[in-house]
C-alpha positions as CSV (number, residue, x, y, z in Angstrom):
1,X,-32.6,8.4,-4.8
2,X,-31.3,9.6,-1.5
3,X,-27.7,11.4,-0.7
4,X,-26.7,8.6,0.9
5,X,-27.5,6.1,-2.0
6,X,-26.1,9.0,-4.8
7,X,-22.5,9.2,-2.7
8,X,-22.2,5.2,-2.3
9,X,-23.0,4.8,-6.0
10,X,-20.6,6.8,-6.9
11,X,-16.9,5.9,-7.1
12,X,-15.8,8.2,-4.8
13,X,-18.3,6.7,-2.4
14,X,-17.7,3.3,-3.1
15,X,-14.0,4.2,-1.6
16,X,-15.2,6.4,0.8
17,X,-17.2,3.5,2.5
18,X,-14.4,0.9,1.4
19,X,-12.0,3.4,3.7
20,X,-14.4,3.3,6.5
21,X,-15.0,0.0,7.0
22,X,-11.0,-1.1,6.2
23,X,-10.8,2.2,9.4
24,X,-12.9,-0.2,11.8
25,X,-10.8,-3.6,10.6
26,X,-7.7,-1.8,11.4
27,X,-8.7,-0.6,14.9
28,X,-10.8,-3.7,16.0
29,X,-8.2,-6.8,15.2
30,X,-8.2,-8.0,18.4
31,X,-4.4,-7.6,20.0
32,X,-3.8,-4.0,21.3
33,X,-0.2,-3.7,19.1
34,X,-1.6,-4.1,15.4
35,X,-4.9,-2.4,16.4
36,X,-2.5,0.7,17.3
37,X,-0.1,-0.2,14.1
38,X,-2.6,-0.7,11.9
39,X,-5.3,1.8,13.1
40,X,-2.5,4.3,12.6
41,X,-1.6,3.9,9.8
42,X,-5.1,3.8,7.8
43,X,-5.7,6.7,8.8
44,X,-3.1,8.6,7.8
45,X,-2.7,6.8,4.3
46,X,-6.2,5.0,3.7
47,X,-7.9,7.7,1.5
48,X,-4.5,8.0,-0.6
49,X,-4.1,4.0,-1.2
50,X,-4.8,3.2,-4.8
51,X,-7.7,0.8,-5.2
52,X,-4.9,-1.9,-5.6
53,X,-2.8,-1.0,-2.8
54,X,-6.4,-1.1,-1.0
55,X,-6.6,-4.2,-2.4
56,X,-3.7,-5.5,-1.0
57,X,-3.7,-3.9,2.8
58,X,-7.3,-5.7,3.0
59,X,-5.2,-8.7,1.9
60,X,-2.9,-8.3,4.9
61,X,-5.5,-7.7,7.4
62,X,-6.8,-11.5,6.4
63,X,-3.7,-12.5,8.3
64,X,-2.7,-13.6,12.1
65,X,-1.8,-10.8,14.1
66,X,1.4,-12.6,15.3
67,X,2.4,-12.8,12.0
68,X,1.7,-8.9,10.7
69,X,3.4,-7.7,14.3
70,X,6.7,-10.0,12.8
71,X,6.5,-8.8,9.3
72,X,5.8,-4.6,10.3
73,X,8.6,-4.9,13.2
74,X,11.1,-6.7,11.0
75,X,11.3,-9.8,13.4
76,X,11.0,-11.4,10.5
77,X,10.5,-11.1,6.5
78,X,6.8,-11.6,5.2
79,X,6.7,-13.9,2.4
80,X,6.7,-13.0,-1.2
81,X,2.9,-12.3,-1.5
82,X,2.3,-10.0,1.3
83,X,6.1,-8.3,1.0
84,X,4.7,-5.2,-1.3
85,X,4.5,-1.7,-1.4
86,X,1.6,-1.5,1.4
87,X,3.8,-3.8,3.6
88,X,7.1,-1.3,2.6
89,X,4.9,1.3,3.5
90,X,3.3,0.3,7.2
91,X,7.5,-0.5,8.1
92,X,8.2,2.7,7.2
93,X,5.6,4.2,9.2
94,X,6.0,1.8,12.1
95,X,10.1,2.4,12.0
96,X,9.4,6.1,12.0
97,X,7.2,6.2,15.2
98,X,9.6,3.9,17.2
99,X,12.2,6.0,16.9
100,X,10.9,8.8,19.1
């Protein structure tokens, strides 16, 4: 069995690669504004997201940009399933790098 194959079995692995490839999601979205929010963001917290909270950013990044640029900026309120802790959280870091 190679490295490679021994670190992805593993559960640290298994989030290490989950981490990555939520990384790319978060940088490649397609508008320039939640590529920068987003992209931000995972990687300062991606590696300390429980494997729910992971659970629930990958659930976020299944939505419209339009909508997630509303919902981080405050424009407007997400709705009740995607207006959690990871949501609470990318506001919170959002807010703080707006305000110079």
């Amino acid at each position: 069995m190679s490295d490679l194959h021994r670190a992805s079995a593993s559960p640290r692995g298994v989030c290490d690669i989950r981490c990555r490839r939520l990384l790319f999601r978060c940088w490649h979205r397609g508008t320039q504004e939640i590529d920068l929010i987003f992209g931000a963001f995972a990687e300062r917290a991606a590696y300390r997201l429980s494997p729910v909270q992971l659970d629930r950013f990958e659930a976020l990044l299944d939505c419209d940009d339009t909508d997630l640029f509303d919902w981080v900026t405050g424009h407007c309120k997400p709705p009740p399933a995607h207006d959690h802790d990871v949501m609470h959280m990318l506001r919170a870091s959002h807010s703080g790098h707006t305000k110079g």
